[in-house]
N, C-alpha and C positions, 0 to 999 in steps of 0.2 A: 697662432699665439695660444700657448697654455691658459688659462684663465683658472685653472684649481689650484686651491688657497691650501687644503688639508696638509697634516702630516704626512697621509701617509696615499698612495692612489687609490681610485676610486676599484673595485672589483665589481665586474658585470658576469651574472652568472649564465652565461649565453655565450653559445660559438656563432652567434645570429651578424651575419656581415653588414645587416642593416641596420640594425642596432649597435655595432660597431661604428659604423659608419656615422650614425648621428652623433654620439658620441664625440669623434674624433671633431667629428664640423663643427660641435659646438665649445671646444677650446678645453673638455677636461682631460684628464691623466688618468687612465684606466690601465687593468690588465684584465684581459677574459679568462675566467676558469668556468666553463661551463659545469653545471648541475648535476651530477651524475644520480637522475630520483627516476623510479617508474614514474609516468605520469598518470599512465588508465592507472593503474594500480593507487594512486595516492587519490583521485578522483572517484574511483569505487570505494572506499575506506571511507571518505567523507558523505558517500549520499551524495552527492549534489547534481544537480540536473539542470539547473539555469547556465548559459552558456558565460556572462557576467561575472557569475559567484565562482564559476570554474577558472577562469582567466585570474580572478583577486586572489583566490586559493594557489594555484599552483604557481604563480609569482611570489607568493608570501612562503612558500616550504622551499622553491630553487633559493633565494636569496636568505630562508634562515639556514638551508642547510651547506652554503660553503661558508656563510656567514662562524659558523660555529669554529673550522680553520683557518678563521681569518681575522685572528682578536686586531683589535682598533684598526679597522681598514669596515669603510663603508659599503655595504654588497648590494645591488642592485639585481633583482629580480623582474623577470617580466613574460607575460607570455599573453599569447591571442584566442581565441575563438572563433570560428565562423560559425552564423544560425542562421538557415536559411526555413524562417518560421518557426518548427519543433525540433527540425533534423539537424543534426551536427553534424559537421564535416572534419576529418583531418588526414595528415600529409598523405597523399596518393601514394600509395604503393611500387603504383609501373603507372607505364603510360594508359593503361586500359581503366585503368580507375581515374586516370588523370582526367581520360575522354567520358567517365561514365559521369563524374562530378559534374565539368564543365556544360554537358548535356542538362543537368538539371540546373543548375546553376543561369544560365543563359533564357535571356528576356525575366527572368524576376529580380527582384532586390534582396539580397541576403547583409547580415550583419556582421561586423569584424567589433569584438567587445577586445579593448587591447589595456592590460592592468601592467601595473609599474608598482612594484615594491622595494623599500630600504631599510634596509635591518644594520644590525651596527651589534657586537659581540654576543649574538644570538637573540637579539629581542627587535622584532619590524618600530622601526619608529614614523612611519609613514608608507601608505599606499592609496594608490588613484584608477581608477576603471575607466577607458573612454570609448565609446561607440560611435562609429563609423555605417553608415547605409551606402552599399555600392550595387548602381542598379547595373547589370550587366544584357548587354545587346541580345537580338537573338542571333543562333547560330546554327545553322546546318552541321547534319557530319561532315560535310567536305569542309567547310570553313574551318569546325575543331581540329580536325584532322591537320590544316594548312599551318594552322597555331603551334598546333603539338612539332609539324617538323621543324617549325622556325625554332622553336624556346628549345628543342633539346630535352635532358636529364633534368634540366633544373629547373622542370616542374612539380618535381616530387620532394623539393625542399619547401613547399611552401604548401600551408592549407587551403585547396579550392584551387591548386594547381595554376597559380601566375602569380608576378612580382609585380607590382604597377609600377615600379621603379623602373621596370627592364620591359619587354614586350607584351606582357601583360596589361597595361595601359590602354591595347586596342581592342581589350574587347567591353568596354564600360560606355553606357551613353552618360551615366550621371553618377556623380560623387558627391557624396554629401558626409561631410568631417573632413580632419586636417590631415595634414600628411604623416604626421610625426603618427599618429592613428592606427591610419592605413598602414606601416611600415613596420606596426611591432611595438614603438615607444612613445605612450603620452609623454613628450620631451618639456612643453611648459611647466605642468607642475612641478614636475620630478627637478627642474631647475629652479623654483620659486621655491623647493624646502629647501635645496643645498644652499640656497642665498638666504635662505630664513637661519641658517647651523651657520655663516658666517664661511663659507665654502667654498665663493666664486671673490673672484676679484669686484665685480661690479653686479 
């Protein structure tokens, strides 16, 4: 069941199939046109260092900038972090970065800081940060190794190399935040403004 009320669909600036995917489950009318922005490039320009500030930043420039070809159509922006303490992590390269990540990654708790922005004919008229603590198991190389050949290629779509959507799931003893989170999109707020603009049917 559709549940969006606007004129016009919503635009998600993301080819992200999880965010796609919430989306879809939660009853609005999207079209994806992903972002086409450096991202190192737009986060060295600004200075910024907090992995937080970097997630609100680069959700707030994907979403203003298809926002600007996309007069009266709402643009939703979003993107993630992982900080495991100082160190930042993003998308593995190959699998040997996948296994180098996961090796540090495994038995500590790192953060997934995940921002949501919505812009509306070039101007953000709301953004939201949310963090996630996911404590991850310990693991031998044999075990990363046994993960890497079960998950395939598509561990290098994802930052810290797994989906906890998909088989990535087995290697967490503790999660703490929600799913919508962990997956890319703070989905509560970002629906408690589109029903604050009059947006959603209910």
């Amino acid at each position: 069941m559709i549940l969006w009320r606007g004129d016009n669909p919503l635009v998600l600036a993301s080819q992200s199939r999880a965010r796609q995917m919430l989306l879809t489950n939660a009853g609005l009318l999207f079209e994806a046109q992903p972002a086409d922005i450096d991202e190192r490039g737009v986060v060295a320009a600004a200075k910024l260092t907090d992995p937080a500030a970097i997630a609100k930043h680069l959700s707030r420039e994907k979403a203003l900038h298809v926002s600007k070809g996309r007069a009266d159509h709402y643009v939703i922006g979003a993107d993630q972090t992982l900080a495991l303490g100082t160190r930042q992590f993003n998308k593995p390269a190959g699998r040997a970065q996948a296994a180098s990540q996961l090796k540090s990654l495994a038995g500590n708790t790192h953060e997934l800081h995940s921002a949501v922005s919505v812009a509306l004919d070039g101007q953000v008229l709301f953004d939201h940060v949310a963090v996630a603590r996911m404590t991850m198991r310990p693991m031998d190389d044999t075990a990363i190794a046994a993960y890497l050949d079960a998950a395939g290629e598509r561990v290098t779509t994802s930052v810290g190399a797994y989906q906890l959507e998909g088989l990535g799931v087995h290697l967490f003893e503790r999660i703490d935040g929600d799913h919508f989170t962990i997956l890319g999109l703070p989905l509560p707020p970002l629906l408690d403004f589109l029903r604050g603009r009059g947006l959603l049917a209910f």
